[in-house]
N, C-alpha and C positions, 0 to 999 in steps of 0.2 A: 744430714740432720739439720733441722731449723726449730727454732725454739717463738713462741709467742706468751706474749702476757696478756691478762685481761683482771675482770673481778668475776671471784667465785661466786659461782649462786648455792652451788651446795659442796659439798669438803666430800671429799672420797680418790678414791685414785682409781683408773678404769682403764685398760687398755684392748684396743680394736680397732678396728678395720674402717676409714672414712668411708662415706654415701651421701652425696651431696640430697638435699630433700626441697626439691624446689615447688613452692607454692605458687601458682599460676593466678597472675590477675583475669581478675573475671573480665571477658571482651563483652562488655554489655553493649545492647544495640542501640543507640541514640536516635528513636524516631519517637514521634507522637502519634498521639493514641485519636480518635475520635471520641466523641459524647456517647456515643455508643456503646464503647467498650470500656467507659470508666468500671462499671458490675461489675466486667468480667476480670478488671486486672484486679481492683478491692477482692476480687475471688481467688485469685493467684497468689496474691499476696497473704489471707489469712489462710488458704491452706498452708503455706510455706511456715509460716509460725507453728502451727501446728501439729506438721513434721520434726522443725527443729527441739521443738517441745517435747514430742516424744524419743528422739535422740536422748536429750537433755536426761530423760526419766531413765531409761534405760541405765544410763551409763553413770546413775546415782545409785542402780540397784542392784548392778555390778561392780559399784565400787568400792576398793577395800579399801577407802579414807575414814579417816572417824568423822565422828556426826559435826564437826566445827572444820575440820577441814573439805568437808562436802559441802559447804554452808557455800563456796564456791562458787561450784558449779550452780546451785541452788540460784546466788544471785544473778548468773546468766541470765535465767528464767524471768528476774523481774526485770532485767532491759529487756527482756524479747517481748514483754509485756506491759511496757512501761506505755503510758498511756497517751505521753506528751512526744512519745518518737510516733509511736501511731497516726498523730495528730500531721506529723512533719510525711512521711510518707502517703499519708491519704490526701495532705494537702496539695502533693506533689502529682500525684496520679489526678485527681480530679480540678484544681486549677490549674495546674500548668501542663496538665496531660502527657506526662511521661509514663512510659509503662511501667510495669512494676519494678521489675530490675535495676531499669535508671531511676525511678524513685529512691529504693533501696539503696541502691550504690550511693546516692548524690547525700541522704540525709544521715547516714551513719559514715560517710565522710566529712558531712561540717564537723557533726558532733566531735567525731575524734579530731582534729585538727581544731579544736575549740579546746580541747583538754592538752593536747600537746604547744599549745603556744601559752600553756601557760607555766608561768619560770617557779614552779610550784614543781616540786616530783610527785607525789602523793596525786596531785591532778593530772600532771600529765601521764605516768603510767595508767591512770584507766582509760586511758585511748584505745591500748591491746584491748583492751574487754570492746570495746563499742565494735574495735574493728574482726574481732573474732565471732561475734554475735550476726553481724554485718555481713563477712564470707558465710558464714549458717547459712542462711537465708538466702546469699544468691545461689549457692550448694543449689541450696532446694528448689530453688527457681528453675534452675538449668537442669536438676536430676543428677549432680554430681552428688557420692555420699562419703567417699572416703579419700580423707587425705594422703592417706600412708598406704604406699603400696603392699598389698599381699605377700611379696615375697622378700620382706625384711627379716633378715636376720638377727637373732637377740645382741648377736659380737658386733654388729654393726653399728656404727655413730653417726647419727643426724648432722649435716653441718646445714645452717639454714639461716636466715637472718634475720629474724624474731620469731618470738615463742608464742601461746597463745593456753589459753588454760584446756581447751578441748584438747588438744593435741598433744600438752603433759599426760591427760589421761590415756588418749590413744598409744603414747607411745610407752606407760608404765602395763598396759595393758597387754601389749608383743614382747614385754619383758626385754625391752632396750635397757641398759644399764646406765648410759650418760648421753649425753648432746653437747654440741655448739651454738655459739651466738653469735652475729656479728655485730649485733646489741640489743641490748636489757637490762631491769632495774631489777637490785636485789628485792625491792620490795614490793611488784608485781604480784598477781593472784598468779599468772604460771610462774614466779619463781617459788613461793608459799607452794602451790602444789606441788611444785619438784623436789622440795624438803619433807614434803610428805610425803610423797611419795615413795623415798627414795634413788634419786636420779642424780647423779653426780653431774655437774652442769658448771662450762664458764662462758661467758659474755662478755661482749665488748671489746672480742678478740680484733685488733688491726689488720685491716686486709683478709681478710677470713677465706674470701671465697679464691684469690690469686695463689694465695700461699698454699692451700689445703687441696688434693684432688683425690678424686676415686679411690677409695683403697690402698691409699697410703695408710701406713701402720701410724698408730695413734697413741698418746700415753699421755690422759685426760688426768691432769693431778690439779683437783681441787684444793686442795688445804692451802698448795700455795698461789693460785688462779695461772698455772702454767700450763700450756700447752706444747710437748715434744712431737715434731712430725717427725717422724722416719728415723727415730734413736739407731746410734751405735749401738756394735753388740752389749757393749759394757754400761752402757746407759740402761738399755732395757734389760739387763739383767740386775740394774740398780734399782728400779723401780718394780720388778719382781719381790724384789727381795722387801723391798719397801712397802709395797701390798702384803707381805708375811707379819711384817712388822708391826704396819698399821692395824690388823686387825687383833692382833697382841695384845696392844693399846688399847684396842678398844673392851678387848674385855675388860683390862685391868681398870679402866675408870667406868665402869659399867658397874663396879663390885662397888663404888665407891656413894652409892645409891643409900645405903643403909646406914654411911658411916656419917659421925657428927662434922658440921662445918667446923673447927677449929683450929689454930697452929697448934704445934708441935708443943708448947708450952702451954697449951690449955686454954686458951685465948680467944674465946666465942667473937665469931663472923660472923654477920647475919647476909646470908645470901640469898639474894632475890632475882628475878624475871623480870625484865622488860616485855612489855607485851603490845606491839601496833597494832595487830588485828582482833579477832574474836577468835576467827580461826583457827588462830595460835595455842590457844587457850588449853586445850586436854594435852596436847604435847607438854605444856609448860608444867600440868595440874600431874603429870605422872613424872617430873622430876626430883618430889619430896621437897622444893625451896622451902624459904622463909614466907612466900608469899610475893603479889606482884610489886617490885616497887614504882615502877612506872608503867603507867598506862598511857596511853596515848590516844587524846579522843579523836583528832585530825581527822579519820578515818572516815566518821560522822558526813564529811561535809564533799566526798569522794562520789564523785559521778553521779549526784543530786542537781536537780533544777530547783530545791526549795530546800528551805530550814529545816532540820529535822525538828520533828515535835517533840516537847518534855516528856511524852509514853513512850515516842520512841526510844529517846536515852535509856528512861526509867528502867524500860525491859530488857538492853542490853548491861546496861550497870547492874542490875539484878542476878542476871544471867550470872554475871561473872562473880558478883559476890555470895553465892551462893557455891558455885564451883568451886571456889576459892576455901570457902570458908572450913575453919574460923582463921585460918591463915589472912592476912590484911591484903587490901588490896588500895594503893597508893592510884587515884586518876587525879592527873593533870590536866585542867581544865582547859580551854583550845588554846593554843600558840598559833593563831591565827594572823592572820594582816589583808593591809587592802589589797593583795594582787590577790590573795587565796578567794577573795569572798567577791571579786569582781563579779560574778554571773548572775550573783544576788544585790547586786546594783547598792551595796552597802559600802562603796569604795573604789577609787580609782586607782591605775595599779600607778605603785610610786616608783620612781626613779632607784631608790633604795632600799628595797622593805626592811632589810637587816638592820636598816637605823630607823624602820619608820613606825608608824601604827602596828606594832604586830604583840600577842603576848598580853598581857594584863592589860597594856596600857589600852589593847583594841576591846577589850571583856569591859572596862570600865568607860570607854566610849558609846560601846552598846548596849546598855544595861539588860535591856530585850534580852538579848542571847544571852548575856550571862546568868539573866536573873535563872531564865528557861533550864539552862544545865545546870545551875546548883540546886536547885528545887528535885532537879532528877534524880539527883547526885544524892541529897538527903533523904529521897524517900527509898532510894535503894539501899542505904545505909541501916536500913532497918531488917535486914534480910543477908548479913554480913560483918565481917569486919570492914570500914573506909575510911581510908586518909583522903585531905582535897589537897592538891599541890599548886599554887599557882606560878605559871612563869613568865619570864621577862622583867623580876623583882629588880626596883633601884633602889632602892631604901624601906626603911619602916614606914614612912609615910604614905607609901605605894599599899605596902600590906595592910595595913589600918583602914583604908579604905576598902579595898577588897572582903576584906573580917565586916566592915558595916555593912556592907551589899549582903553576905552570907546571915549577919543574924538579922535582917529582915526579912528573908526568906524563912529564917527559921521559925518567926512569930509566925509569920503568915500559916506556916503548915501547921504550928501547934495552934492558931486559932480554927481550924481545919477541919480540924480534929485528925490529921495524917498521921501516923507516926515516924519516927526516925531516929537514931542517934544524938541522944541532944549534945554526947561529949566526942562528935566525929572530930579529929584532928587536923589542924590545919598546916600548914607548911610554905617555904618558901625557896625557889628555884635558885641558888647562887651560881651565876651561869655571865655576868655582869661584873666586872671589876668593881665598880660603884656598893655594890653585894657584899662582894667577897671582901674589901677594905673595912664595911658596916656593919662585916656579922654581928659584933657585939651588940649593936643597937638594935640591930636585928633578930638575933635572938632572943632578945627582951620579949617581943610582939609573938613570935612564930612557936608554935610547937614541934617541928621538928624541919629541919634543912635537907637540901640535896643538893649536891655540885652537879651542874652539866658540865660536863669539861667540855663538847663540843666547840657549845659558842664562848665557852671561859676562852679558850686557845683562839677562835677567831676575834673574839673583841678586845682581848690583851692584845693581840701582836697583830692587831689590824687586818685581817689576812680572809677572804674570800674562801670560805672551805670548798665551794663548788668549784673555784675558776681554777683550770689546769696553770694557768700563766703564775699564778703567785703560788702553787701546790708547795716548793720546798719552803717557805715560811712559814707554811702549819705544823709549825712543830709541838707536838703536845708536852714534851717532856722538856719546852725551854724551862731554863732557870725562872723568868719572870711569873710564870705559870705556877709551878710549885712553890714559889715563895706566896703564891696567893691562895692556894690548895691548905700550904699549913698554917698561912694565917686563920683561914677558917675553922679549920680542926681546934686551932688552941682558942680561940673564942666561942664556938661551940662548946667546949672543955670548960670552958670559966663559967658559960651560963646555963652549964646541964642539960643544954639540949641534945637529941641524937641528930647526928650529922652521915648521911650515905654518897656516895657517887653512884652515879645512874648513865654516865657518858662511854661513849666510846672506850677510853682510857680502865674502865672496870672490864671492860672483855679482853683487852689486848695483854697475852700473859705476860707481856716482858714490864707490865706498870701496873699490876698485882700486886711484886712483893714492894713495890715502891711505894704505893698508895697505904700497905698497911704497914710500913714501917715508920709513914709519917702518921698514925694515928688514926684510919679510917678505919671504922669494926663496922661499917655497912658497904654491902657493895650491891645494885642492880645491874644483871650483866644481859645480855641478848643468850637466850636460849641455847645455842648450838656451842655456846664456850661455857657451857654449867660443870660440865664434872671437871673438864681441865682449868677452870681458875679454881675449883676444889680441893683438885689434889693438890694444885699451887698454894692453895693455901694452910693445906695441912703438913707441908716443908717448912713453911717461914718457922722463925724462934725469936729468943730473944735476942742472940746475937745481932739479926734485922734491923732491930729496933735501934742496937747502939749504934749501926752503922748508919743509917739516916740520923739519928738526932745529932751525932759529930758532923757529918757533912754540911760545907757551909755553899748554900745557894745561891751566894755573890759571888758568884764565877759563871762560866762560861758552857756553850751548849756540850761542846768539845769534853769538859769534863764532867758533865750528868754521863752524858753518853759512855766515857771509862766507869763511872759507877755502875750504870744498868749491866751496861755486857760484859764489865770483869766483877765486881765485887758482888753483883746481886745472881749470877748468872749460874749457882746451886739452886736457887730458888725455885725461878721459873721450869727448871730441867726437871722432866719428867716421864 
């Protein structure tokens, strides 16, 4: 028996039989074409679109995704179309005269290897799309159609080393139940499909392909991103028994759909959706929340060669506040910087973007792009409930200016004659120690606050959340952390404003009953932990509340940590 770790893509527990699924690089032939034959490959080439085109249609009109998680595959369709790869591929066949193939291969390889060098996630995962788009097409080149062999078995599990959003489909399509990785981003279009899907999934596993062989017995446990090769008898009778269990669970907070957000003492929680994609979106709209409190526009600026226009926004902000409504929808304007927007010559990448131009401070360097997206942002507001959140807040001074950029836009649309919200709410990100020390002053300015605890925990304790080398210093639950969490809370409290968390630390149950026993009655959590911080939340009481306000948070990480796991540890249990 061997055990591996990795990160889940989607929670489930699944067990079967390995099959290694090995994706074959294409051997394209490296010669040149003549002047002759430029026609005939510009003819190879757009029949090949063509095909992959209607692949694309088919498998949208066989698909059981909703109409936002189809949005997908959908955007396949406009890289296969996009006008400016067109440009790079014909440029390739007719001046430098490669055939279509090595055309194909060489330009949907810069592209992606242009998205993966950059130190951005959100960019670099759309690399799998260019490079998924990119095999289509040589597929069709060479007349290869299907990746998954014919005679896979549903108990069988893919091990394979990256995922790709066709191939989610293909394989919820043979009624595979989970897969491997041996890497991948939770926030990928094929990891979004595989939660759509239904495909229990982890990635990132170490040595994947040495450790794992043919039809070794498998026991794929998502919930915790573990992987069992080859359990004892008693192991895989523990994880039997744990698939009886989990799916117990799962009705039991499935029921919990109808019931109100509150503690056990009465005590309204406003419980809300994170939301990064669009995608996301009917998933989130059928779990009865509060509403989204964070959105995240980032997405915007994802495997573009240009700015998105203010109709663009318009009609995805629309989209959603309409979906939403009358439920509010909280969008956070870009948390940008200069490596994110390198392609668009608006910034060079810096040494540090975590300390550099990123956040508000880059929105008010640009005014262009800011002005663009709050214009968006307001006339979608007329077609909804919308809060605007800005982040990367260092003071009131920071917000006072962002509020003048906003009611200039505002004149602007009511001399327009546009409509919109003229009382949309505005807000500011405490995610900054500088923030969280100033809420008071800051609450003066802001209509309503939210903690990111992400970068609270990396900018308190100095700590790299991406870099494996300093991982054990991100500790979310230091002392120094929470003494900044409840400073905010009781200054929020003084100045009447509403205060939520939107970080990390709102999905993770074990700092649930923490966050509401220091005063938090907002939480935004990521979708897939909605009914379990629910039920968590309708355990807490009042006794919660004495046990935080005594606890003194000039000590040590050593005793949070006996707080969390011994004295809060009725809470989270469910």
């Amino acid at each position: 028996m061997n055990k591996l770790s990795g990160n889940s893509i989607n929670n489930g527990l699944f067990i079967g039989r390995a099959r290694r699924l090995i994706i074959p690089e294409h051997q394209v032939e490296h010669y040149s074409i003549s002047q002759d034959d430029i026609e005939t490959e510009f003819l190879r080439y757009q029949t090949a679109i063509e095909a992959v085109d209607k692949d694309i249609s088919a498998e949208l009109q066989h698909s059981t995704l909703n109409s936002k998680d189809a949005e997908i595959m959908a955007s396949h369709r406009d890289i296969l179309h996009d006008p400016e790869i067109h440009n790079l591929v014909r440029s390739a066949i007719s001046q430098k005269l490669h055939n279509a193939g090595l055309a194909v291969q060489e330009s949907f390889k810069a592209i992606a290897a242009q998205f993966e060098a950059m130190s951005v996630e959100t960019f670099a995962l759309k690399a799998a799309d260019y490079r998924d788009i990119g095999t289509r097409l040589l597929n069709a080149l060479s007349g290869v159609s299907a990746l998954l062999p014919d005679d896979w078995d549903a108990d069988q599990i893919p091990i394979l080393h990256d995922m790709t959003p066709s191939l989610v489909n293909k394989l919820a399509h043979a009624k595979i139940g989970a897969y491997l990785c041996q890497k991948g981003s939770y926030n990928s279009h094929a990891s979004i499909l595989t939660r759509a899907l239904g495909l229990v999934a982890i990635a990132n596993l170490p040595n994947l392909p040495d450790n794992v062989k043919d039809d070794d017995l498998l026991v794929v446990d998502g919930d915790e991103g573990k992987l069992v090769i080859n359990p004892d008898e008693e192991t895989l009778e523990f994880y039997a028994q744990k698939v009886q269990v989990e799916e117990l669970l799962r009705q039991k907070l499935e029921k919990l759909k109808a019931s109100a957000s509150q503690t056990a003492g009465g005590t309204r929680i406003e419980l809300c959706a994170n939301l990064g994609l669009p995608e996301e979106l009917d998933s989130i709209a059928n779990l009865a929340c509060d509403g989204i409190g964070l959105f995240r526009t980032e997405f915007l600026y994802i495997s573009r060669q240009n700015l998105p226009s203010e109709e663009e926004q318009f009609e995805i902000y629309r989209q959603i506040a309409e979906r939403m409504a009358p439920a509010p929808v909280t969008i956070r304007t870009f948390d940008l910087g200069g490596d994110k927007l390198a392609p668009f010559g608006l910034g060079e990448p810096e040494e540090n973007p975590y300390l550099g131009n990123r956040g508000l401070r880059f929105s008010l360097l640009h005014h262009e792009i800011f002005h663009t997206q709050l214009r968006a942002i307001l006339r979608a507001s007329a077609f909804g409930k919308l809060k605007i959140l800005f982040p990367m807040i260092i003071d009131a001074e920071d917000f006072s200016e962002a509020r003048h950029i906003f009611n200039h836009c505002q004149e602007e649309l009511y001399s327009q004659g546009i409509a919109f919200d003229s009382s949309i709410p505005l807000g500011a990100m405490v995610e900054i120690p500088s923030a969280a020390i100033g809420t008071d002053t800051l609450a003066q300015e802001a209509d309503f606050l939210s903690i990111g605890t992400n970068d609270l925990v990396q900018y308190t304790l100095a700590v790299d959340r991406n870099n494996e080398n300093v991982s054990r210093y991100y500790i979310q639950h230091h002392p120094s952390v929470l003494k900044l969490i409840r400073m905010s809370v009781q200054a929020a409290q003084r100045q009447k404003v509403p205060l939520s968390v939107c970080g990390e630390m709102a999905s993770n149950p074990l700092y649930v009953p923490l966050l509401i026993g220091l005063g938090i009655r907002e939480l935004s959590i990521n979708p897939t932990a909605f009914f379990t911080v629910k039920a968590i939340i309708r355990n807490c009481d009042a006794k919660l509340e004495r046990i935080i306000s005594d606890f003194d948070f000039n000590t040590s990480v050593r005793e949070v940590e006996q707080l969390i796991y011994t004295h809060l540890k009725p809470y989270y249990q469910i």
